[in-house]
C-alpha positions as CSV (number, residue, x, y, z in Angstrom):
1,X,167.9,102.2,68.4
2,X,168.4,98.7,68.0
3,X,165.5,95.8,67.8
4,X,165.7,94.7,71.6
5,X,165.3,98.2,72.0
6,X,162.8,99.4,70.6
7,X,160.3,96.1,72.0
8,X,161.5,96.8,75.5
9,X,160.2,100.4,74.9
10,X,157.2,99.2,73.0
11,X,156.2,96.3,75.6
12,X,157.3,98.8,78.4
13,X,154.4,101.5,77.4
14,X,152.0,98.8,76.2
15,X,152.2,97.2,79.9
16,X,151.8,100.5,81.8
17,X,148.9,101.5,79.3
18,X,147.6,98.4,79.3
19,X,147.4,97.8,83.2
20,X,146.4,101.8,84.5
21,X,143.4,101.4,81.7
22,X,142.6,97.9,83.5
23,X,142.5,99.9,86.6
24,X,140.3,103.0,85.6
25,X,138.2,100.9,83.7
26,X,137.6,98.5,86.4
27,X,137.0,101.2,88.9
28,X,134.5,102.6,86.7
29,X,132.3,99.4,86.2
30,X,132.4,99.2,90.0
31,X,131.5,102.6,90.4
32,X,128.7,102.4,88.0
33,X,127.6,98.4,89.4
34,X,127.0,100.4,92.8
35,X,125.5,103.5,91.5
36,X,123.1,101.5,89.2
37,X,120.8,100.6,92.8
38,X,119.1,97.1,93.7
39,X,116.2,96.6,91.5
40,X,113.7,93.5,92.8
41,X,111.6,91.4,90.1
42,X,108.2,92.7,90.0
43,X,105.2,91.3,87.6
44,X,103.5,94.5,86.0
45,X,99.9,95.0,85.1
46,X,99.8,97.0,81.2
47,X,96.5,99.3,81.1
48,X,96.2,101.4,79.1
49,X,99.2,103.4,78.4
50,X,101.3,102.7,81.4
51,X,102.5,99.2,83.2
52,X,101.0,99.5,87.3
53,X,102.5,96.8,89.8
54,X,102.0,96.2,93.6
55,X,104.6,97.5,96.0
56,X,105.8,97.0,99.8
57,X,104.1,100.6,99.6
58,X,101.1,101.0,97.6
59,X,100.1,100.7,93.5
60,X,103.1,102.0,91.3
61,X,102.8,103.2,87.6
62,X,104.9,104.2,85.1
63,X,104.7,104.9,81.3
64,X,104.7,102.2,78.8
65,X,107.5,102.9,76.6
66,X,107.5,100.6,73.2
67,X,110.0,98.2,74.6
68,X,108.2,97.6,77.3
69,X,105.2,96.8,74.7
70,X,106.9,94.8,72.9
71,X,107.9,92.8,75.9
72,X,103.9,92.7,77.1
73,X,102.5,89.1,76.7
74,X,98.7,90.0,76.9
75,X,98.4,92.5,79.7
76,X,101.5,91.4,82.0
77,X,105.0,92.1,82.0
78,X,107.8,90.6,84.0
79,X,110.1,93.4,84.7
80,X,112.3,94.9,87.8
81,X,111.5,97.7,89.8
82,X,114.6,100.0,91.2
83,X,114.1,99.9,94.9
84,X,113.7,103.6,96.6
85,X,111.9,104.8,93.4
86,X,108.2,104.8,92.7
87,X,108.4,104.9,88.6
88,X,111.3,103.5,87.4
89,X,111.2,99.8,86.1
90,X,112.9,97.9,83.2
91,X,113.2,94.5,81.7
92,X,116.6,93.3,83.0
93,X,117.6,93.1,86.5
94,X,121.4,94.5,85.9
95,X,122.3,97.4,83.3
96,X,125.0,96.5,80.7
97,X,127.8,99.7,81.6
98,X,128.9,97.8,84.1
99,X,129.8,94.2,81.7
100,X,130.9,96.2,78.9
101,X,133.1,98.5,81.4
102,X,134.2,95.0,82.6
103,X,134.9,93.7,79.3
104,X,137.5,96.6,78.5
105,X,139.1,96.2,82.0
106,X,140.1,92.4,81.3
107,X,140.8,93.2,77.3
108,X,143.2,95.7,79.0
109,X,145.0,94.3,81.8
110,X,145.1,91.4,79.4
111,X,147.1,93.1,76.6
112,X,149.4,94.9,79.8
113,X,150.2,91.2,80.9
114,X,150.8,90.2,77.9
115,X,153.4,92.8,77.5
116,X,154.7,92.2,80.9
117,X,155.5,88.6,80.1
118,X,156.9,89.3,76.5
119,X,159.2,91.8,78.1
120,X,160.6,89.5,80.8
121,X,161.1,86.8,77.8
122,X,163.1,89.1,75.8
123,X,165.1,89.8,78.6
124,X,165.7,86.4,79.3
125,X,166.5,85.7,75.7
126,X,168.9,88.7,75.3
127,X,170.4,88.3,78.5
């Protein structure tokens, strides 16, 4: 196999790898974006062992885990409430699956680009 060879095989696997990972990837951090739910800022009350906030439907509580303590600045906490659930709360609005699932997608159909265009310049060259 000669040199032109074997980079038109090499940059012909990398860009089919490189651009169905994009794709399953990106499909993921979409998937898990949407599953993930609408969370709305909320400002929580710490007492005791467990943060209690004010909703469209009454007092919610849940437990205060320790990095939600850690958070606390005197008895109150900025954090964001799922919507739909009466006990589940955290500090950011978004979870990070979704950006790192991201991240891989573009670091993927980057590298299967990449390939695309190095293949279509050897071609050029050789041809």
């Amino acid at each position: 196999m000669s040199a032109g060879g074997a980079l038109g095989a090499i940059t012909e696997i990398l860009s089919w790898v490189g651009i169905g990972a994009a794709v399953l990837f990106g499909a993921a951090a979409l998937i898990v974006r949407l599953a993930d739910g609408a969370w709305q800022p909320i400002r929580g009350l710490v007492i005791d062992d467990v943060v209690r906030w004010f909703g469209d439907d009454g007092v919610h509580e849940a437990p205060l885990t320790p990095e939600l303590r850690a958070a606390a600045t005197r008895d109150e906490l900025d954090l964001f409430h799922r919507i739909g659930s009466r006990d589940v709360v955290r500090l950011h609005r978004h979870s990070p699956w979704p950006r790192l699932l991201g991240g891989v997608a573009l670091a993927c159909g980057t590298v299967g680009v990449i390939a695309v265009i190095v293949q279509i310049a050897a071609m050029i060259l050789a041809g």
